[in-house]
C-alpha positions as CSV (number, residue, x, y, z in Angstrom):
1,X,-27.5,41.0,1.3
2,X,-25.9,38.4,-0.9
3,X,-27.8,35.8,-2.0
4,X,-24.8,33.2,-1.1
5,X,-22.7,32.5,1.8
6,X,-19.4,31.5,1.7
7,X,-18.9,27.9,3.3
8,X,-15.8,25.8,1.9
9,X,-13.2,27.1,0.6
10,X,-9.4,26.5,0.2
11,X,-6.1,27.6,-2.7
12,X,-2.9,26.0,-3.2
13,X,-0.2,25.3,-6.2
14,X,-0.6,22.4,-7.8
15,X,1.5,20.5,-10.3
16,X,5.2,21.9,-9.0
17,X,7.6,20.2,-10.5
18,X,10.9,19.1,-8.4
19,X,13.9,16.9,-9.7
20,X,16.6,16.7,-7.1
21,X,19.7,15.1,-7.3
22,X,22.1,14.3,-4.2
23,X,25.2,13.8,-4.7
24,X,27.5,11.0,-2.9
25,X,31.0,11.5,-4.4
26,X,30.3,9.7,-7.8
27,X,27.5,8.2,-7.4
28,X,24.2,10.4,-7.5
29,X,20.8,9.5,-6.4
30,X,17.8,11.2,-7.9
31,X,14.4,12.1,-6.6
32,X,11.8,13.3,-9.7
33,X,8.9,14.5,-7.4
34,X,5.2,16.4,-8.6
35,X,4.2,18.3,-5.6
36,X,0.5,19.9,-4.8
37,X,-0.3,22.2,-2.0
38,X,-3.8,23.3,-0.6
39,X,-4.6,26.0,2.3
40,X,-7.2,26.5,4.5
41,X,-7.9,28.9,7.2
42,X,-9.0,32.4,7.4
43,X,-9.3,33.9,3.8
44,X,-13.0,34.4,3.7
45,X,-11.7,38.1,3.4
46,X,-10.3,37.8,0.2
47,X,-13.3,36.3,-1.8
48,X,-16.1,38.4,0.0
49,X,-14.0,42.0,0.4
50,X,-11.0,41.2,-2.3
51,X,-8.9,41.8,0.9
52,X,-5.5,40.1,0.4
53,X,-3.8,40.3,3.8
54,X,-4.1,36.8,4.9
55,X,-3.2,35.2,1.2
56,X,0.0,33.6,1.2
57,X,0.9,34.0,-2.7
58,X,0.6,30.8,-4.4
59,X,4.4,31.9,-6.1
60,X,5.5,31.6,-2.3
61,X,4.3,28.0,-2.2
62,X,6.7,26.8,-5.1
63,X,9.1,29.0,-3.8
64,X,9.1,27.1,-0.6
65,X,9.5,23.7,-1.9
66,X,12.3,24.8,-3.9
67,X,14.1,26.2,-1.0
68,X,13.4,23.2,1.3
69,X,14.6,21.1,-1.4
70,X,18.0,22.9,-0.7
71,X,17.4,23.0,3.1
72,X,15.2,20.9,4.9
73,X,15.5,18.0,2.5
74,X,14.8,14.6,2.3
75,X,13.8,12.2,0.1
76,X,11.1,10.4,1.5
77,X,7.7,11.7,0.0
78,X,6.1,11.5,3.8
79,X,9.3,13.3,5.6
80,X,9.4,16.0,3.1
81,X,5.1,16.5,3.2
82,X,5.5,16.9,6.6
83,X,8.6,19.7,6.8
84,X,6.1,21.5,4.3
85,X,2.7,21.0,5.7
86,X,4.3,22.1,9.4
87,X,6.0,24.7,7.8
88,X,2.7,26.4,6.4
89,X,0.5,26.0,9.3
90,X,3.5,26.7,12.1
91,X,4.6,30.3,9.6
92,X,1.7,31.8,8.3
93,X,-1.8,32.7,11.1
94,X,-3.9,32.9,8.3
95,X,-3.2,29.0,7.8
96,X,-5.3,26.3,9.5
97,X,-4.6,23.4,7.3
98,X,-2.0,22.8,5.3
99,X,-2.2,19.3,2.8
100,X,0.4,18.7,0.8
101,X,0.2,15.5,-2.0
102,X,3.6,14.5,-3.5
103,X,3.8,11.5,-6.2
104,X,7.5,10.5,-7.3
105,X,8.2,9.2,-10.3
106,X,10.8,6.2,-10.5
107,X,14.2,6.0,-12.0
108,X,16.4,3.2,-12.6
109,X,19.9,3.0,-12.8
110,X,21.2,2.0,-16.8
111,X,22.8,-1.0,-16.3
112,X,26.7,-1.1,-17.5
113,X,28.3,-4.4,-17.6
114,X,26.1,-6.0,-14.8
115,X,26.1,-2.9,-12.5
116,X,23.7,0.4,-12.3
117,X,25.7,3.8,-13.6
118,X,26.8,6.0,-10.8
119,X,25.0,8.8,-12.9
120,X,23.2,7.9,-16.0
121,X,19.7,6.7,-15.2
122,X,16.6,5.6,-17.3
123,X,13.1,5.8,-16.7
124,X,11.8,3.1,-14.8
125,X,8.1,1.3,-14.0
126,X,5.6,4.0,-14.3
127,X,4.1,2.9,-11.0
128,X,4.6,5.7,-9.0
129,X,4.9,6.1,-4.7
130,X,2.5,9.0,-3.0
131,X,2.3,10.6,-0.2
132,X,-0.5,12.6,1.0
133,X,0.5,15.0,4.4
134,X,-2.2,16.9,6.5
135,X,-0.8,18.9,9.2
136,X,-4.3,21.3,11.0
137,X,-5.3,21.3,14.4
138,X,-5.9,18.0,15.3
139,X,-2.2,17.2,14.4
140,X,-0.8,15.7,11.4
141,X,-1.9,12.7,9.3
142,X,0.1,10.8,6.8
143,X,-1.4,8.9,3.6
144,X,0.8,7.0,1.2
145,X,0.0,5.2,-1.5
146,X,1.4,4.1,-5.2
147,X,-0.1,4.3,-8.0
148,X,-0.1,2.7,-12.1
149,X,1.1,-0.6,-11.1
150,X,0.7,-2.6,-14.1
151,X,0.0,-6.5,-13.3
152,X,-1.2,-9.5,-14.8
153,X,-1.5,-12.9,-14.4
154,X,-2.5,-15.6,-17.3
155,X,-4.0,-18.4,-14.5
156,X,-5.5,-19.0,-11.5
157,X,-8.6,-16.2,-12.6
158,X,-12.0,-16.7,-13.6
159,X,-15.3,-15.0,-13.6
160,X,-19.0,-16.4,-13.0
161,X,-21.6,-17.1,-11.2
162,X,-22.9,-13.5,-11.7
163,X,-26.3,-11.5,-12.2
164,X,-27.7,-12.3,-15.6
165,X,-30.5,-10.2,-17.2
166,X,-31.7,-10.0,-20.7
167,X,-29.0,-7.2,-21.5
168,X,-26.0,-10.0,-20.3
169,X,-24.2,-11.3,-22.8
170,X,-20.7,-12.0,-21.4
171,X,-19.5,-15.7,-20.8
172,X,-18.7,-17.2,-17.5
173,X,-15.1,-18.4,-17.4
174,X,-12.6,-20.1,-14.9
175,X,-9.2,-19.4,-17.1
176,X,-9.1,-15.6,-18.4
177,X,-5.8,-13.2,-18.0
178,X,-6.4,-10.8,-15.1
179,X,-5.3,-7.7,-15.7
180,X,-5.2,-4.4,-13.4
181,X,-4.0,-1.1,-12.9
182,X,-3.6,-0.4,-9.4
183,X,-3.8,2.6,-7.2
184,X,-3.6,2.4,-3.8
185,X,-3.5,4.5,-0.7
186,X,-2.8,3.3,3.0
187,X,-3.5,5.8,6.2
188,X,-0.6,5.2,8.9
189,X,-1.6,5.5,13.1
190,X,2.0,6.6,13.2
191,X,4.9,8.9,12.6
192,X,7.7,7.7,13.8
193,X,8.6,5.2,10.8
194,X,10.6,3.9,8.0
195,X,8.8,5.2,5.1
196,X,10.6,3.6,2.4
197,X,10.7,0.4,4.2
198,X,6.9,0.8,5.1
199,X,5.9,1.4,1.1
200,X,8.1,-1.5,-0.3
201,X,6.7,-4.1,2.2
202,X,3.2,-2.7,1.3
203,X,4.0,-3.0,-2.3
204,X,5.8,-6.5,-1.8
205,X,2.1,-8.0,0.1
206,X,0.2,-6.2,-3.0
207,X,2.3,-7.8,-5.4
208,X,2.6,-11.4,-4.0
209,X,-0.7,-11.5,-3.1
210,X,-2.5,-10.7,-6.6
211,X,0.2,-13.3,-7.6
212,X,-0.5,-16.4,-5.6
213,X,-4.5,-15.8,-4.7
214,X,-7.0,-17.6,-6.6
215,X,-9.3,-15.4,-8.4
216,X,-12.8,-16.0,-8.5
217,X,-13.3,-12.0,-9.4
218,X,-11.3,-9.2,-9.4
219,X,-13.0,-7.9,-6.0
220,X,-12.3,-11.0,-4.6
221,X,-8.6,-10.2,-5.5
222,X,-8.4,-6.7,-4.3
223,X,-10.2,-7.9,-1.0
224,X,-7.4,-10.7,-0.1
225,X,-4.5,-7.6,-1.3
226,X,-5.9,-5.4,1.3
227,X,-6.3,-8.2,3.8
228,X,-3.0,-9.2,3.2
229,X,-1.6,-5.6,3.8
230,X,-3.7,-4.8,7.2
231,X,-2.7,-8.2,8.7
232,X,1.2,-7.9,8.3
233,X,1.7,-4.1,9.2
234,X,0.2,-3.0,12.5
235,X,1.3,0.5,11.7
236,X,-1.2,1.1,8.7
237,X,-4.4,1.9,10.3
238,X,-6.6,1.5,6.7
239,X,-6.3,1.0,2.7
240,X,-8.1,2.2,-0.4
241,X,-7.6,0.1,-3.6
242,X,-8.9,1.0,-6.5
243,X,-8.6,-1.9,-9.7
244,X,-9.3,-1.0,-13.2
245,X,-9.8,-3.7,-15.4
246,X,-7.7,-4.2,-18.0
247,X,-9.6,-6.4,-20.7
248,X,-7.9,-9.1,-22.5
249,X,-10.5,-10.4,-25.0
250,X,-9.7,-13.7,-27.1
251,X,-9.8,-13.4,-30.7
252,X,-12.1,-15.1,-32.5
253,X,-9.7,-17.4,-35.1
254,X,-12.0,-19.5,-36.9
255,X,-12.3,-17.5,-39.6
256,X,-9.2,-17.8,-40.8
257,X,-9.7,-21.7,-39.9
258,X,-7.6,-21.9,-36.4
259,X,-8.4,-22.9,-33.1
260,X,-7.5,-20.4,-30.5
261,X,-6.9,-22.2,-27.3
262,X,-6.5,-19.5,-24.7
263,X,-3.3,-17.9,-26.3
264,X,-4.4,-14.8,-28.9
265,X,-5.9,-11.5,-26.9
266,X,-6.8,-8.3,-28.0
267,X,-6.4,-5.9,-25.4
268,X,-9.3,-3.7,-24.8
269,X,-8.4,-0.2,-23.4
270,X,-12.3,1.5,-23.2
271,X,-14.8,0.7,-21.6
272,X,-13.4,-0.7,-18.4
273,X,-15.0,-1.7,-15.4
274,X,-13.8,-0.3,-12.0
275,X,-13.7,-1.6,-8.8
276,X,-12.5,0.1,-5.8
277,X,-12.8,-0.3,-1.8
278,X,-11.6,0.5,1.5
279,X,-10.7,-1.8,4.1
280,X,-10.1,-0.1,7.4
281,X,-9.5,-2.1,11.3
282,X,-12.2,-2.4,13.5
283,X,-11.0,-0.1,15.9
């Protein structure tokens, strides 16, 4: 008898790479897309007999989103999960679960005397929309999100008032630049909705809200984002945020005999600190 039994286990393709281009008479719209896939079901067979019948090839899995690409498109990261997810659990009886996790990358039209090029593009903010799609059988479940969204502000931020031990040595402040990488990802109680309409608001409330709120810590800042997000859309059930800080020391001038008020930063990139929570509805 082994000494092992086999409890979790799940396969997919991950890292398939899409770029999709539809075309409108002249003007062309793009769609840059990095698609992951992952299985679950009945393939206990294939790791403890190296029986193969319930496998769906992982080749067939790119295949797929290639040929959907050409025939169940569209270009909404959630609507285009969801045609694959369904697809995998609804085709193959091996399949019980189907996720599929799609980040797009953005592209911006090259500006030409005040208006965007019908077909010339160039690579815009590296902040990039997610969508995470579950389809098994307790139905289907939709997580978006975006991700490396660069912001900063140079007021309304400070930092003190905290723990102190014999190992502290940082300052308390109430004027620093605030700086943050965010990633966030926001569960829907719905299906029926307008995606892209749904992400920008979300990234509108995010963006506004780290903008105008006054800082007394960075997880007092990603507390009032999320609250923000959960109080205008009724359709998003719960949000992750997750805050990296971005550390904009001041120089020290005064060896070189000049005062530094508050303008000269070195920007640290390692170590960082790392805040992150979730902030779901009571119900």
């Amino acid at each position: 008898m082994p000494p092992g039994k086999l409890r979790d286990n799940r396969y997919g393709k991950s890292g398939i790479r899409l770029f999709k281009v539809d075309r409108e008479g002249a003007r062309h719209h793009v769609t840059d897309l990095t698609v992951d896939i992952w299985l679950e079901g009945a393939f206990e067979a294939a790791h403890t007999e190296g029986e193969n019948a319930a496998v769906l090839p992982t080749d067939t899995m790119r295949g797929t989103v290639y040929a959907f690409a050409r025939e169940r498109w569209s270009p909404e990261p959630e609507a285009f999960g969801l045609e694959l997810a369904r697809h995998f659990v609804e085709t193959v009886a091996s399949v019980e679960r189907a996720s599929v996790h799609l980040a797009a990358a953005a592209w911006e039209r090259i500006d030409v005397g005040g208006d965007g090029h019908d077909h010339a593009f160039t690579g815009g903010a590296p902040a990039r929309r997610t969508a995470t799609v579950t389809v098994g059988p307790d139905g289907a479940d939709v997580t978006a999100g975006l991700g490396d969204l660069l912001v900063l502000k140079t007021a309304r931020s400070g930092f003190s008032g905290f723990h102190v031990d014999a190992y502290t040595t940082l300052a308390e402040t109430d004027d620093r630049v605030l700086a943050t990488l965010v990633t966030a990802r926001w569960r829907y109680d719905a299906l029926a909705l307008d995606w892209s309409a749904c992400a920008g608001e979300v990234r509108r409330l995010l963006l506004e809200t780290f903008a105008e709120h006054d800082s007394e810590s960075l997880q007092h800042t990603l507390y009032a984002m999320g609250q923000a997000v959960l109080a205008a859309r009724g359709e998003i059930a719960e949000i992750w945020l997750s805050m990296p800080n971005q550390h904009h020391n001041l120089v020290d001038l005064q060896p070189y005999g000049l005062e530094n008020p508050n303008e000269v930063f070195v920007v640290a990139d390692r170590p960082f600190g790392v805040i992150e929570a979730t902030l779901a509805r009571d119900a």
